[in-house]
C-alpha positions in Angstrom: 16.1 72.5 52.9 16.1 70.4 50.1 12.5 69.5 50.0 11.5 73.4 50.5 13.2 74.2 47.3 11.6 71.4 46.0 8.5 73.0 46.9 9.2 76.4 46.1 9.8 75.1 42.1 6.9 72.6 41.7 3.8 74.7 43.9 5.7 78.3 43.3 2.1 80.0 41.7 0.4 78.2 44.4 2.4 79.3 47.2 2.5 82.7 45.9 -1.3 82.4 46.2 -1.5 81.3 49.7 0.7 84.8 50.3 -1.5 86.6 48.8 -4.9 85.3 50.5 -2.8 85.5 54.0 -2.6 89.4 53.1 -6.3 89.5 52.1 -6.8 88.2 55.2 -4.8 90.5 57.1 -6.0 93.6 55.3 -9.4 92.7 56.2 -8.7 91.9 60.1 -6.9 95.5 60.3 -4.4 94.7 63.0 -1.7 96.4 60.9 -1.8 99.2 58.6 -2.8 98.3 54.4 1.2 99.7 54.3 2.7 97.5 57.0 0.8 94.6 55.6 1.8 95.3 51.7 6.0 95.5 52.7 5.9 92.4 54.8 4.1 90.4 51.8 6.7 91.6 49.6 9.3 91.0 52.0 7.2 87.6 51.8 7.6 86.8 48.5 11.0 88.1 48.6 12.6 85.9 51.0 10.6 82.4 49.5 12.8 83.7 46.2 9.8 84.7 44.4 11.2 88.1 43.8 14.9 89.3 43.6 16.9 91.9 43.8 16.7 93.9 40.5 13.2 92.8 40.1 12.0 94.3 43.7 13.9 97.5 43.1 12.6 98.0 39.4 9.3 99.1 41.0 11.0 102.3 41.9 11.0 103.0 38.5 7.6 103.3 37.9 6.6 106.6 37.4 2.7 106.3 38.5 4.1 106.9 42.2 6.3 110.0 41.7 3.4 111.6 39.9 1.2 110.8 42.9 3.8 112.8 45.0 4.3 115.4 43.0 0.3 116.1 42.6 0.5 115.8 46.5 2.9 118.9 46.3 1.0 120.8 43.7 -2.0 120.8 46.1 0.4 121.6 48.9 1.5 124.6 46.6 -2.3 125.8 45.9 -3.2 125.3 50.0 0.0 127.3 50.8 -0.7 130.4 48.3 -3.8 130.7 49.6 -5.4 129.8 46.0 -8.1 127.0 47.9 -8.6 129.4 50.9 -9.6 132.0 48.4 -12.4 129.9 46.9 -13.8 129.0 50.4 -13.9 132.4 50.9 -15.8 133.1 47.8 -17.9 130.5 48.2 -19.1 131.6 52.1 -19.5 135.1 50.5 -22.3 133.8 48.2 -23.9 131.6 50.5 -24.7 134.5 52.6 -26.6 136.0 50.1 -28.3 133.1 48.2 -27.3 130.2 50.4 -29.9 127.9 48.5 -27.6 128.3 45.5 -24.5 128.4 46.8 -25.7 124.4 47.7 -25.5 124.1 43.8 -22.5 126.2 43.4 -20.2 124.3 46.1 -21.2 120.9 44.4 -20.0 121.8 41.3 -17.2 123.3 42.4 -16.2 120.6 44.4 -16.5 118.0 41.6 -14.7 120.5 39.1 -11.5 121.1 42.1 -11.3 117.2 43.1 -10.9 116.5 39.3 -7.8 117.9 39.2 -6.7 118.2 43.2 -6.0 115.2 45.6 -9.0 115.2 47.0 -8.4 114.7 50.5 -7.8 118.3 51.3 -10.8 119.3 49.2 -12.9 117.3 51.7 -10.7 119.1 54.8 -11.6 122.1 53.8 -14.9 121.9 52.9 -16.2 120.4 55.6 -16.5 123.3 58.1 -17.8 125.3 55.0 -20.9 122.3 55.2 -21.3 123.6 59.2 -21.5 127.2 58.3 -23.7 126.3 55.0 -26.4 124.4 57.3 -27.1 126.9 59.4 -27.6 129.2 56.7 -30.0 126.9 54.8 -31.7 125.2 57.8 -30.3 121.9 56.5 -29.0 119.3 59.2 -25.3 119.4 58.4 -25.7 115.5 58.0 -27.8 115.7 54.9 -24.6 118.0 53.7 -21.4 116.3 54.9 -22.2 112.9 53.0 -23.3 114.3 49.6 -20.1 116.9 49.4 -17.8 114.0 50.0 -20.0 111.8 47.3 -19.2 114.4 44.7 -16.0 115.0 45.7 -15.0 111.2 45.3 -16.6 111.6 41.7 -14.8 114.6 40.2 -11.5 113.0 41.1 -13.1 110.0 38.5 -13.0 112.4 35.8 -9.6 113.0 35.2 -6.4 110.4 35.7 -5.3 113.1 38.1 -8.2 112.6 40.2 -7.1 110.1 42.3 -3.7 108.5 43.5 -5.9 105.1 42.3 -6.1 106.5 38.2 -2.5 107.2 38.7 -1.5 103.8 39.8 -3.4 102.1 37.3 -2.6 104.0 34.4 0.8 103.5 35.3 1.1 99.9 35.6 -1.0 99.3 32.6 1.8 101.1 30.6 4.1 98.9 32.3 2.1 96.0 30.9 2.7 97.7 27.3 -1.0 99.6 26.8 -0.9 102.5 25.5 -1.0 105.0 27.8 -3.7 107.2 29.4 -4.5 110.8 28.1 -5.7 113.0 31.0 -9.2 112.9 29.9 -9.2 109.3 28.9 -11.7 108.6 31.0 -13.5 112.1 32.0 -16.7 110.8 29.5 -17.4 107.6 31.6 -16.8 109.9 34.9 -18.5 111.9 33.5 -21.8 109.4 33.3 -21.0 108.4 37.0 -21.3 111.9 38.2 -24.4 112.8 36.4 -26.1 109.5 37.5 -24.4 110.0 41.1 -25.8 113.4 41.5 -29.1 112.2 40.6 -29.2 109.4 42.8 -28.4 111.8 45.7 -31.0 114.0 45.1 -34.0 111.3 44.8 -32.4 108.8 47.6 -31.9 112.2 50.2 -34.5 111.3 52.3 -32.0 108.4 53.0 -29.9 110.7 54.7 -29.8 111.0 58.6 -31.2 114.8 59.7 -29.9 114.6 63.7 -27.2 116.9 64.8 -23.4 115.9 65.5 -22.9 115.4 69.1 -19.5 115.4 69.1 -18.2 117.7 66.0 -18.9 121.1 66.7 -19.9 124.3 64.5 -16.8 123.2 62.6 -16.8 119.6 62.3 -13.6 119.3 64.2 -11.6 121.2 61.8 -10.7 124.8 62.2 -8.6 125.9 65.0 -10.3 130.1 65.1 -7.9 132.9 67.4 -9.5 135.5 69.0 -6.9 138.3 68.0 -6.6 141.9 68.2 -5.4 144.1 65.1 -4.3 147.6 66.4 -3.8 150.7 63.7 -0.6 152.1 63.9 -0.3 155.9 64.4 0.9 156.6 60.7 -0.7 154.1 59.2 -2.1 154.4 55.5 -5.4 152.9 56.4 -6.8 155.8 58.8 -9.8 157.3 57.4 -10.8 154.4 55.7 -14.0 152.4 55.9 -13.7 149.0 57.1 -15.4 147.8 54.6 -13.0 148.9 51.9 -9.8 146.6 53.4 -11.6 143.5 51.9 -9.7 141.3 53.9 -12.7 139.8 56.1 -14.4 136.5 55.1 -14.6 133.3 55.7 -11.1 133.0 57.5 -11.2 136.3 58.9 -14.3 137.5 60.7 -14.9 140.9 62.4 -16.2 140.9 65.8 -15.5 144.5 67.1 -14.1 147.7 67.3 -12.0 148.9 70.6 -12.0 153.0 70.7 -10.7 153.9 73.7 -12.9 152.6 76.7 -16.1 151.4 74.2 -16.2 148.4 72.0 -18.6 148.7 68.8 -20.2 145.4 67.4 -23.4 146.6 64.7 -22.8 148.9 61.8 -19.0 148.3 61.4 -18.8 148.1 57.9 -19.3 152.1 57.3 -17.1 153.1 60.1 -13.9 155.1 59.6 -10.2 153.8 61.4 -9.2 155.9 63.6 -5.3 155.5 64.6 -5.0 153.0 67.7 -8.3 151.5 67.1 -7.9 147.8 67.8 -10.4 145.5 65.4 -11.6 142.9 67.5 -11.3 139.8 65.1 -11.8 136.0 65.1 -9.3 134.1 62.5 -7.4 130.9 61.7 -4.1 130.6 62.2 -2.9 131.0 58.5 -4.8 133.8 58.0 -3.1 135.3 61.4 0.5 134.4 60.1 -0.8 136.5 56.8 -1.9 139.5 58.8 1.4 138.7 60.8 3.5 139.4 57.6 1.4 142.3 56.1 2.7 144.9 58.5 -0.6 146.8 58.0 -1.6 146.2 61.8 0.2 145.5 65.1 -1.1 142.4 66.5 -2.4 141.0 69.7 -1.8 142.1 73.1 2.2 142.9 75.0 3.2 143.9 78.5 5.5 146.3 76.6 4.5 148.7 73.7 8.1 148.5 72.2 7.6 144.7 71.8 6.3 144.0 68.4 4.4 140.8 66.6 6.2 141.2 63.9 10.1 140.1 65.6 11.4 137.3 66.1 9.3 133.7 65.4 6.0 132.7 66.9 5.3 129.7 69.2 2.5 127.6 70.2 1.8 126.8 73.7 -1.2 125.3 75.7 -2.1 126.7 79.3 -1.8 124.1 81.7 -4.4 123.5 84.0 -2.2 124.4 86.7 -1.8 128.0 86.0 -1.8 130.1 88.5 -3.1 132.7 86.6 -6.3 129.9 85.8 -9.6 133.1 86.1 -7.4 136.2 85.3 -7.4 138.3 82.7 -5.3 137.5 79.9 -3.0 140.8 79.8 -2.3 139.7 83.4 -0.8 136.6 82.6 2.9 136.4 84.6 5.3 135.6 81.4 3.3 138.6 79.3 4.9 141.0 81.9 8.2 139.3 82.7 9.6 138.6 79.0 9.4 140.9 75.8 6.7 138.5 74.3 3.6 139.1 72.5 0.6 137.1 72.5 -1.0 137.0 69.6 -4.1 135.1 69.6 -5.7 132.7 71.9 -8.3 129.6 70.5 -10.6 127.6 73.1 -12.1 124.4 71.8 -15.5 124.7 71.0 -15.7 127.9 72.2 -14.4 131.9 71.2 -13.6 133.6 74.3 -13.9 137.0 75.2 -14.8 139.6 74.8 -11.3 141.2 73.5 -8.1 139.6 74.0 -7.1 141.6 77.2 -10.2 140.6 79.2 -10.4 137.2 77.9 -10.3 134.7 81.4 -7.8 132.4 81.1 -8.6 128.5 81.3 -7.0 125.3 81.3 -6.1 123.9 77.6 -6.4 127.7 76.1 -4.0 127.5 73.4 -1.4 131.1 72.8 -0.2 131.8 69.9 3.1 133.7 71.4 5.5 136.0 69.7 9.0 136.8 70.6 12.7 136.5 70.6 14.4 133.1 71.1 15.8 133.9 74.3 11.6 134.9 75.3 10.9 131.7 73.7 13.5 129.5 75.6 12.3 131.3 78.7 8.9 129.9 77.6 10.0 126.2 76.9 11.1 126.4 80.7 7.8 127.2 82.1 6.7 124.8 84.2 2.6 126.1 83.6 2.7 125.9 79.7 2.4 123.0 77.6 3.7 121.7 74.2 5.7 125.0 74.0 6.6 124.6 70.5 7.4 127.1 66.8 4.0 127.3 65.3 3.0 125.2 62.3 0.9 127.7 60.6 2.1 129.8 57.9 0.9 132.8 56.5 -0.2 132.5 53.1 2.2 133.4 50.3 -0.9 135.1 48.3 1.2 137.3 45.9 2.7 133.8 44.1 -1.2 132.4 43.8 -0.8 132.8 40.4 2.4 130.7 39.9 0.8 127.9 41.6 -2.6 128.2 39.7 0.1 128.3 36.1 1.7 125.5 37.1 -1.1 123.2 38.0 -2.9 124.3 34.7 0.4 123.7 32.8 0.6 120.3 34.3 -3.2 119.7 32.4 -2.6 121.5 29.4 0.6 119.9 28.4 -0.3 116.5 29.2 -3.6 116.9 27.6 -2.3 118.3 24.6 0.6 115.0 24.4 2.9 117.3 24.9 4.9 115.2 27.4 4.1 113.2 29.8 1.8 113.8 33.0 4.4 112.4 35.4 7.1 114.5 33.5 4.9 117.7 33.4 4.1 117.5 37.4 7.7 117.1 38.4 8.6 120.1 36.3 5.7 122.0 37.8 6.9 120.5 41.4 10.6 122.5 40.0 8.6 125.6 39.8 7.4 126.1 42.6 10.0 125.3 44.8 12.2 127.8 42.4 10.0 130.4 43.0 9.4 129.6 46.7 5.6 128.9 46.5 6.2 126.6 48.8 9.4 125.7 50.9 10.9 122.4 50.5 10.1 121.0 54.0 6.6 121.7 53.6 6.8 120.2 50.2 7.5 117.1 51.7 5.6 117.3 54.0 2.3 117.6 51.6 3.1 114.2 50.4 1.4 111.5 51.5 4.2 109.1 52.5 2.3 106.4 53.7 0.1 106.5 50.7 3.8 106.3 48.5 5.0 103.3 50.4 1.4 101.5 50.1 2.1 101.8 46.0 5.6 100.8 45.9 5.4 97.7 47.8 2.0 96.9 46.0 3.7 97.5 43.0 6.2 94.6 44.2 3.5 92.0 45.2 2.2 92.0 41.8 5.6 92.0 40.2 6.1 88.7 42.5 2.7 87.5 41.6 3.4 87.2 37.8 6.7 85.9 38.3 5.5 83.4 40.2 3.1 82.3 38.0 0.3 83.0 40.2 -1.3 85.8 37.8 -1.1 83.2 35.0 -2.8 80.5 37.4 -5.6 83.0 38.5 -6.0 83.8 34.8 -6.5 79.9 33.8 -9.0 78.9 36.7 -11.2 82.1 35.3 -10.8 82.9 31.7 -13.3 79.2 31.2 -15.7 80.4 33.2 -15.4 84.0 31.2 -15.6 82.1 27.9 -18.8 82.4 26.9 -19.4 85.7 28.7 -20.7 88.1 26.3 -17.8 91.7 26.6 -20.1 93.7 28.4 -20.5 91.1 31.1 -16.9 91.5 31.4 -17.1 94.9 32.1 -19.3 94.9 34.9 -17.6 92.0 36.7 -14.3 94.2 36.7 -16.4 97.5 37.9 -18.4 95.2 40.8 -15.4 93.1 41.9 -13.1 96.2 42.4 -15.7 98.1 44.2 -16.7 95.4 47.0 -12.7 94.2 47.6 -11.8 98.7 48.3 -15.1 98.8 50.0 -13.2 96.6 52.2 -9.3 97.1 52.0 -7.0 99.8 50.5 -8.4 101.0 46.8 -4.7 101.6 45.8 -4.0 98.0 47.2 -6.4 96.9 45.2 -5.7 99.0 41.7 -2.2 97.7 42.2 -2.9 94.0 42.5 -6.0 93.5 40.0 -4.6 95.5 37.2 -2.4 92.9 36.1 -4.6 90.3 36.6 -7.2 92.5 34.3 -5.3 93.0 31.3 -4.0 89.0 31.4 -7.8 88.0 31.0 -8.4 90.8 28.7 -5.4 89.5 26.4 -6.2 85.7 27.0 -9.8 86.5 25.7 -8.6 88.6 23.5 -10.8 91.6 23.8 -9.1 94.8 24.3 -8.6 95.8 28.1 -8.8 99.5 27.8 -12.7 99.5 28.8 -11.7 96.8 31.2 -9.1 99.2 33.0 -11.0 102.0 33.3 -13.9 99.9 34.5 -11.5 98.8 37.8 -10.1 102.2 37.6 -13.9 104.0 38.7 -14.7 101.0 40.2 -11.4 101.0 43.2 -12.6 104.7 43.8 -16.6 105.1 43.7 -16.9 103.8 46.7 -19.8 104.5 48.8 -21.2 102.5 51.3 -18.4 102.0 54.3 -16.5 104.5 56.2 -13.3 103.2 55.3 -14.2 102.5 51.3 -12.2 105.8 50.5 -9.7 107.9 53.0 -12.4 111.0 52.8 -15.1 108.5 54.4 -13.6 108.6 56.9 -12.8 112.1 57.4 -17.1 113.0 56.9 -17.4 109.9 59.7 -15.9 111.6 61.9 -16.7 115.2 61.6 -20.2 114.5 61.3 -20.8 111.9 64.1 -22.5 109.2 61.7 -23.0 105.8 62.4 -21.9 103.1 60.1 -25.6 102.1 59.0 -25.8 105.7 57.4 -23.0 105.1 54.9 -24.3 101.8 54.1 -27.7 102.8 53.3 -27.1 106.0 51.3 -24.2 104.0 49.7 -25.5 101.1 48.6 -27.7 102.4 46.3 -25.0 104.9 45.0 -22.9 102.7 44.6 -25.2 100.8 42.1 -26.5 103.7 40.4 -22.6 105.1 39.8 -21.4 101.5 38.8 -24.4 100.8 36.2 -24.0 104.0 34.4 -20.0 104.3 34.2 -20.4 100.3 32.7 -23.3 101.4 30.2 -21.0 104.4 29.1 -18.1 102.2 28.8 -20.0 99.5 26.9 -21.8 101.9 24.4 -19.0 104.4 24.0 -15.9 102.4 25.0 
């Protein structure tokens, strides 16, 4: 015991070393999550007494990963209200019509919302928006997916919002005693990434696979579409109007038909008039349902029982088994629909829309009800032994009418922090107040918007490098390089940062990575004694931009998937971006920094 502690006081930076590289070498093996591996190295270095107590809970007290959650519920807050929905829907509306420029249009857009949203539901959404945007153009939807997630990635560098990664850094670098980072710190050397980046994918296109998805689908995987029926009431407000005066179809809410009596109408539906009990054949997501749902303009779906309406009680998910006896019928035949004062409300097939109204639709295995009804109706439900996963739905209708509170409090969150007003992470906590106050969003989904995982990854990061520099370690790391950085002319420096950040999150976790070389960054900067700031924004670009691997950045991944590529076509698009993006952010930073 003796000898360990011994050990522990003579080799403690070297041992804290050997920690580290075991990590490096897990993170790379991926047995274990980035998050699993980054608590059990803290745990590490706190059990060889290399961190205590007070130090391993001062972490807590950075603010870098409360601002991350509380950007993570302002998204949430601009998803629920139906703010980002909104813009897909404008942006489908004008690719019909000039879908050429709505190419243009959704890339700038996409750079201009990622600057300021977690870009990770930016990607989610846009990616069935890149289905429906190649078969307007005649692009292969590969030649679309990559470059929307390539600009996406660069419009969160050009804000410290951005990213989760801008966040961390900045935050730890004020830790360290820089002064800290003004929203648009670094939006000028962004900035010069995104031009170059932009450039780079419109000369290297032909890079670009052009085969279709065999896997994805029209939607990429995405979007779960109902068929649902919207019936006009007998007194209702809306007879005698066109249908194309509600406004309410788009992109989440597609018109397939009108039901008058015994006929169903499909061309020319834009001019006709409602007449009361027509029933508007319709194809829509399950928010946009829920939103219809909660309107009270329309009775929805399909019931046994004309006194039993969508509107009561709560709604339910529940997937056909393939058991069913009623497996073939028609859907208004379907035992339960007659047996319990229930309404069903929509019904989504993968991969397919069934038809050709909601009545006739023939039931098949893995068809997935959206059910209304009581809670005794829904208890009866749970007990069927023919339906699946019976369970209260998890979409919500969209809270449109407090849009505008949302879109106020994510600009406030900007304006006052650009302005030095107060602080960013004080400014997004206030606007996080807001919105719960004023129900944009309800606290369980609130919490739910936040990336947990991603909040854990920070904190325990956040401890490693605390341990690091008590150990010594940072210090040691620091003395075996600053000789060999010496002579190195400052913009040399600048680029090494950039380069070395972007081929370690190429490979692991880019908050991971933020968290650990940040330290070691400004310790070289200071024992050179040039200033850092360049230097942090440098590994600040450099832990994002990342190109050329599927797992470089979490929205990689999602654009892997969705478009069935292969690894090669990230590397060979990515590669070259990732050169282009790097040489220009480090000339901008060198010339202007």
């Amino acid at each position: 015991m003796h000898f360990i502690t011994a050990l522990l006081g003579v080799y403690r930076a070297e041992i804290g070393l050997v920690v580290l590289a075991a990590m490096f070498i897990a993170f790379v093996r991926e047995r274990y999550s980035p998050t699993v591996i980054a608590v059990v190295g803290a745990c590490a270095f706190a059990l060889l007494g290399m961190l205590d107590e007070k130090a391993l809970f001062s972490v807590f007290s950075n603010s870098a990963p409360l601002t991350v959650g509380a950007m993570f519920i302002l998204s949430g807050a601009l998803i629920r209200t139906g703010v980002i929905s909104r813009v897909a829907d404008i942006i489908m509306t004008r690719a019909e019509r000039r879908p050429r420029l709505a190419l243009a249009e959704v890339a700038i857009g996409t750079i201009i919302l990622s600057a300021f949203l977690n870009n990770t539901p930016v990607v989610v959404l846009l990616i069935p928006i890149m289905f429906k945007l190649a078969q307007a153009t005649g692009y292969p939807v590969k030649k679309l997916l990559i470059p929307m997630n390539t600009v996406a990635v660069l419009g969160g560098c050009l804000t410290l919002v951005g990213t989760s990664t801008n966040l961390i850094v900045a935050g730890i670098a004020a830790d360290q005693g820089m002064a800290p980072f003004g929203i648009f710190d670094i939006t000028l050397y962004g900035l010069a990434g995104t031009i170059a980046g932009v450039i780079a994918l419109i000369c290297l296109s032909f890079l670009l696979p052009s085969d279709a998805p065999s896997i994805a689908g029209e939607n990429g995987g995405n979007v779960q579409d109902y068929l649902t029926e919207l019936v006009v009431p007998q007194d209702s407000d809306l007879i005698g109007r066109a249908v194309g005066s509600l406004g309410m179809f788009g992109r989440t809410v597609k018109l397939l038909g009108i039901k008058r009596g015994g006929d169903i109408r499909r061309r020319d539906l834009v001019e006709e008039e409602l007449h009361a009990g027509d029933r508007l054949i319709v194809r829509a997501d399950g928010a946009a349902i829920m939103t219809l749902r909660e309107s009270d303009q329309f009775e929805l779906g399909i019931a046994a029982d004309s006194r039993t309406s969508g509107q009561e009680g709560r709604v339910v998910e529940a997937m056909v088994s393939p058991s069913h006896p009623s497996i073939g019928e028609r859907l208004m035949d379907i035992p339960f629909l007659h047996a319990l004062r229930v309404r069903i409300i929509g019904i989504h097939r993968a991969r397919h829309l069934p038809g050709p109204d909601l009545p006739e639709t023939r039931v098949r295995g893995a068809d997935r009800l959206l059910i209304a009804g009581s809670d005794d109706a829904m208890r009866s439900l749970r007990d069927n032994p023919h339906l699946i996963g019976v369970d209260v739905s998890r979409v919500r209708a969209f809270r449109r009418k407090k849009a505008w509170i949302a879109m106020v409090a994510m600009a406030g969150v900007v304006i006052l922090s650009a302005l030095n007003v107060v602080g960013i992470g004080l400014a997004a906590v206030i606007a996080v107040g807001l919105i719960l106050i004023t129900r944009c969003i309800d606290p369980e989904e609130a919490w739910g918007a936040v990336d947990g995982d991603v909040l854990v990854l920070i904190f325990a990061m956040l401890a490693v490098g605390l341990a690091l520099e008590q150990a010594g370690s940072v210090a040691l790391m620091v003395g075996w390089i600053t000789p060999l950085l010496q002579s190195a002319p400052v913009w040399s420096l600048v680029f090494l940062i950039y380069f070395f950040a972007l081929i370690l999150s190429e490979l692991l976790s880019n908050n991971a990575v933020a968290a650990l070389l940040t330290p070691i960054t400004i310790a070289i900067a200071q024992q050179l004694g040039v200033d850092p700031r360049p230097l942090i924004v440098a590994l600040m670009i450099g832990a994002s931009a990342c190109f050329a691997t599927p797992i470089g950045y979490q929205t990689n991944a999602l654009v892997y998937a969705a478009g069935d590529y292969r690894f090669a076509d990230f590397v060979r698009i990515g590669v070259p971006i990732n050169i282009v993006v790097g040489v220009a952010v480090c000339s901008a930073l060198v010339l202007l920094g």
